[in-house]
PLY file of the C-alpha trace (Angstrom):
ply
format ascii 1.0
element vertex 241
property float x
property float y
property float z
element edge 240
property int vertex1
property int vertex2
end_header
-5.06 32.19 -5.57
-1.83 31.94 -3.91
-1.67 28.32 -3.17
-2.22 28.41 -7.28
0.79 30.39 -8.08
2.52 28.06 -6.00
1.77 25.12 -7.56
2.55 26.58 -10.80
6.17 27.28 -9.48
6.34 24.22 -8.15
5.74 22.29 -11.24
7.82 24.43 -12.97
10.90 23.50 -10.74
10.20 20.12 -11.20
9.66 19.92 -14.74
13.10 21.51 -15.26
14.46 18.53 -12.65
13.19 15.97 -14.76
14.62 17.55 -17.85
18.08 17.52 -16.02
18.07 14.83 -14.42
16.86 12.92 -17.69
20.21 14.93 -19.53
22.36 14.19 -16.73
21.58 10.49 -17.23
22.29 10.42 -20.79
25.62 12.64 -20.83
29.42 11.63 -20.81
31.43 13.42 -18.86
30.43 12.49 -15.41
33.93 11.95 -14.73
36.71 13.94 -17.17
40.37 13.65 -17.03
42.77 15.93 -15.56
45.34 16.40 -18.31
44.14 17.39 -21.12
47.52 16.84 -23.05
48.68 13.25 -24.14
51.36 14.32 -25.67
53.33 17.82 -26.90
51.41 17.52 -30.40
48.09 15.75 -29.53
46.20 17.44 -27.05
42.99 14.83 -25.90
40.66 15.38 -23.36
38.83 11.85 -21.68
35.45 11.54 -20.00
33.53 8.87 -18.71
30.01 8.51 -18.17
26.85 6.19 -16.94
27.16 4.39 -19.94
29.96 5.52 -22.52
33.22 6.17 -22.46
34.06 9.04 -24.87
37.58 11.04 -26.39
37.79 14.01 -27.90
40.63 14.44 -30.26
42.18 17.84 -31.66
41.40 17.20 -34.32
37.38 18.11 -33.64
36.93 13.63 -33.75
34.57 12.63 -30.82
34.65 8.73 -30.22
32.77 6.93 -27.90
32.41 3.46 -26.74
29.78 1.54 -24.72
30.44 0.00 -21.68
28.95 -3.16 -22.59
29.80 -5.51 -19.87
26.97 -4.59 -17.11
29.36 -7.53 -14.67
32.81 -5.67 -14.80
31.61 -2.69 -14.00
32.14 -1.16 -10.36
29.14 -1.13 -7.40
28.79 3.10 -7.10
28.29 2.91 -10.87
25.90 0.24 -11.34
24.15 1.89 -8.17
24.39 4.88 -9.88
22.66 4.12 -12.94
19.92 2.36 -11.57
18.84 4.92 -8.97
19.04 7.88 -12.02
16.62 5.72 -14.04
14.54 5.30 -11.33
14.32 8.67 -10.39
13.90 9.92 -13.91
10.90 7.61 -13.69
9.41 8.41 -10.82
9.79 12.08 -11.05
7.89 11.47 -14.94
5.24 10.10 -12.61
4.94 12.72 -10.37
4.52 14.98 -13.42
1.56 13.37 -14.49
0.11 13.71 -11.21
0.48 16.70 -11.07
-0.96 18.01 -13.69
-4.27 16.35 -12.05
-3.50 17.94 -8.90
-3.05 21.54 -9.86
-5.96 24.04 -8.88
-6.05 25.87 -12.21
-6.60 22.77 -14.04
-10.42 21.59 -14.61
-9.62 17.77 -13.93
-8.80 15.60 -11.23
-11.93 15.55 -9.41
-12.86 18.25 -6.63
-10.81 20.15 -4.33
-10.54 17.10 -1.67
-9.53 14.98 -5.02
-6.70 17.49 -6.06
-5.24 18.36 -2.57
-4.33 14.42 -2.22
-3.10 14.01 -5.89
-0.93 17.14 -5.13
0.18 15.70 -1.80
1.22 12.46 -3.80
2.86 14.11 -6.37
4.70 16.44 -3.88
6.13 12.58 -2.86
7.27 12.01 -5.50
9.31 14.88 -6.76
10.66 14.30 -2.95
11.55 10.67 -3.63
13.07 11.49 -6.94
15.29 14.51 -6.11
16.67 11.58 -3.32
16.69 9.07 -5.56
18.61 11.81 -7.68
21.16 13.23 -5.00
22.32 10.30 -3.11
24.37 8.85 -6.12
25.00 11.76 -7.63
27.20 12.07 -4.14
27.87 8.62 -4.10
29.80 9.51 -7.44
31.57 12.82 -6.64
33.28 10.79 -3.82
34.53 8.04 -5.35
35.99 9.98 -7.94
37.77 12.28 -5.45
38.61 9.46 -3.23
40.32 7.80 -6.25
42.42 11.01 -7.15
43.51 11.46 -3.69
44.75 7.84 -2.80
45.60 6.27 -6.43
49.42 6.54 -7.32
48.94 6.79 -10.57
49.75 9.48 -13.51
48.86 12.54 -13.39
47.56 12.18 -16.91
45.27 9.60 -15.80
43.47 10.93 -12.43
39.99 11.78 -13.13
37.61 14.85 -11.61
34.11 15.28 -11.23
32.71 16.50 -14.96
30.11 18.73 -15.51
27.05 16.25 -16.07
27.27 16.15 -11.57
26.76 19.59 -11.32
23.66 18.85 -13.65
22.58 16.55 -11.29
22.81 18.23 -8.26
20.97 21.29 -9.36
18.41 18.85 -10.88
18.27 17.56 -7.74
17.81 20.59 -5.81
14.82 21.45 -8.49
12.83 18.31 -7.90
13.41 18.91 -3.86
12.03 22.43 -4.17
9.22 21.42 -6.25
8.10 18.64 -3.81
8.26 20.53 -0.83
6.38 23.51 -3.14
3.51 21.05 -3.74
3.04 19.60 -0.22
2.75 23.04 1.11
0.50 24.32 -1.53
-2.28 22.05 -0.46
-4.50 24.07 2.69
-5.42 22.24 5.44
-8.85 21.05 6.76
-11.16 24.16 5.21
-13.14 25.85 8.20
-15.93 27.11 5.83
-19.77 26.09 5.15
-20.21 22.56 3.88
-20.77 21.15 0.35
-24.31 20.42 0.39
-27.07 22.65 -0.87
-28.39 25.40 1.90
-31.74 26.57 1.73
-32.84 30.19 -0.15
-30.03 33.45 -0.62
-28.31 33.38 2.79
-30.06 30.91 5.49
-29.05 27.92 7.18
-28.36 24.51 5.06
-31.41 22.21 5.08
-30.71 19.39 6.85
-32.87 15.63 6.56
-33.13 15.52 10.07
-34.57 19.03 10.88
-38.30 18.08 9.64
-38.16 14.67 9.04
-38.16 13.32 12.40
-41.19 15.86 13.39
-43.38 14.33 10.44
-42.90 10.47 11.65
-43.00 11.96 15.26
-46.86 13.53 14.40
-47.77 10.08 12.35
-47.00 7.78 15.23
-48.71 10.26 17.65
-51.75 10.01 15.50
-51.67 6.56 14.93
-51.58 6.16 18.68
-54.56 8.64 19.19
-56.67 6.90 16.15
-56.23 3.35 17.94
-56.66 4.63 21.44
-59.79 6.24 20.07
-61.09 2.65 18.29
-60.09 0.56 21.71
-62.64 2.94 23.77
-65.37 2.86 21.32
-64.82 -0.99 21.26
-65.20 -1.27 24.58
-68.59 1.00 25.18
-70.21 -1.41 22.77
-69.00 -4.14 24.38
-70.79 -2.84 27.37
-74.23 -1.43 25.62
-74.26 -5.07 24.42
-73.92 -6.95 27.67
0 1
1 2
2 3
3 4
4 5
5 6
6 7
7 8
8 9
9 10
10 11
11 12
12 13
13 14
14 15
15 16
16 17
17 18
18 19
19 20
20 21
21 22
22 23
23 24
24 25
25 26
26 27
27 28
28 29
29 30
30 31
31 32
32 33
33 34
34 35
35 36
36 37
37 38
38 39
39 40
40 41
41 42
42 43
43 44
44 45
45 46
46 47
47 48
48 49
49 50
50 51
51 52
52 53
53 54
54 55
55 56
56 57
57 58
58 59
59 60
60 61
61 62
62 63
63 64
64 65
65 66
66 67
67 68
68 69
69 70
70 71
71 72
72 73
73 74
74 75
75 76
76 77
77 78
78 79
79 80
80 81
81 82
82 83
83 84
84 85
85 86
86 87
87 88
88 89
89 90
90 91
91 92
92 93
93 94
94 95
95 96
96 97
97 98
98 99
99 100
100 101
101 102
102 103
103 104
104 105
105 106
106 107
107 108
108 109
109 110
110 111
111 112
112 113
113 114
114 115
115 116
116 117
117 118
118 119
119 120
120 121
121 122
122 123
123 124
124 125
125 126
126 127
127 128
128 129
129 130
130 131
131 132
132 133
133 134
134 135
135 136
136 137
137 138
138 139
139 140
140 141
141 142
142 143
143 144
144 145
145 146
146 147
147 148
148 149
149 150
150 151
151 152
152 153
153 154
154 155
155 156
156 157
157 158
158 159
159 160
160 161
161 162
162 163
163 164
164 165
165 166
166 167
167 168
168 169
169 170
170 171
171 172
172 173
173 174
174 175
175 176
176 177
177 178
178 179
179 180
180 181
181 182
182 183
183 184
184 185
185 186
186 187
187 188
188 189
189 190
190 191
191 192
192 193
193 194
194 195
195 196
196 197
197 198
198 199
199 200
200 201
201 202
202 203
203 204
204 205
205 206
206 207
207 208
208 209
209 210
210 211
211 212
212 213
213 214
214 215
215 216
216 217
217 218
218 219
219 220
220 221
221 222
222 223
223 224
224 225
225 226
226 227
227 228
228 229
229 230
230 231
231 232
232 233
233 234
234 235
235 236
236 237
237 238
238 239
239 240
């Protein structure tokens, strides 16, 4: 029953990493700009994300523009984007399995069936919450590295936005849920085995434990019945002579 709550946390935690890192993927302001003042009269806030660049105006007008060009576009962020698609997809798959492997579910085959599909989808929440962290870092120090060493404006230094944070913690969910689901599964059960025992309470019936005796008593009778045959054979042979 325990091992069943735990699972139930477990997917839990990693249904809300998916969900973040899935947002995190999609939002804008992985990186945001410093000063949020272009000028004295139009104050302007600019963020950057996996796949837009956005501004935000005083005036309440949000634009946004796609970074179209997949070529001009530097290594960490092409890395970047990859790896958070591919975690947001492997972490959907681990979802799925999930579900199969969870002991308060009625699917996924018996208890031997569910303890691997848990096991498996423990792997995968693992794999995505890496898959999910590592650029997510990778990101948070280029930006920083590029505020500390570029010469430029202050106006135009970025700093990590809020759609990293998102990603860490999403991270740290899918880790937690992983972990969560590999050690939910018990190890090699100690108990009676699966097959059928014999009345209320005794000992399983086994094949071996009366079969053996019955061929055992056919071949000894077999033996006695021609043994029997050979010496009757052979006292007629000798009333004959």
């Amino acid at each position: 029953m325990l091992s069943a709550a735990i699972q139930i946390l477990a997917f839990a935690l990693a249904l809300l990493g998916v969900l973040g890192a899935t947002v995190a993927t999609l939002l804008p302001n992985w990186k945001v700009s410093i000063d949020a003042w272009s000028s004295l009269m139009t104050p302007i806030s600019q963020m950057q994300g996996l796949w837009t660049d956005c501004v935000w105006y005083s005036a309440g007008v949000f634009s946004c523009t796609v970074k179209s060009s997949v070529l001009t576009l530097p290594a960490y962020l092409q890395t970047t984007r990859a790896a958070m698609v591919l975690s947001c997809t492997v972490a959907s798959f681990g979802l799925c399995l999930a579900s199969l492997g969870l002991k308060c579910t009625r699917w996924g085959g018996d208890h031997r069936a569910k303890g691997h599909t848990a096991i498996a989808a423990g792997g995968c929440f693992v794999l995505a919450g890496l898959l999910c962290l590592v650029p997510a870092s990778w990101f948070t120090n280029e930006v920083i590295t590029a505020f500390l060493t570029t010469d430029l404006p202050h106006s135009s230094k970025y700093q990590p936005g809020g759609a990293l944070c998102v990603a860490f913690v999403s991270a740290g969910f899918l880790l937690a849920g992983g972990v969560l689901f590999c050690l939910s599964c018990p190890g090699r059960r100690t108990g009676r085995p699966d097959h059928a025992s014999s009345g209320g309470g005794g000992r399983p019936v086994r094949c071996y434990d009366r079969q053996p005796k019955k061929r055992l008593n056919r071949s000894v009778q077999l033996q006695l019945h021609s043994s029997a045959e050979d010496v009757r054979d052979s006292y007629c042979l000798r009333e004959y002579v």
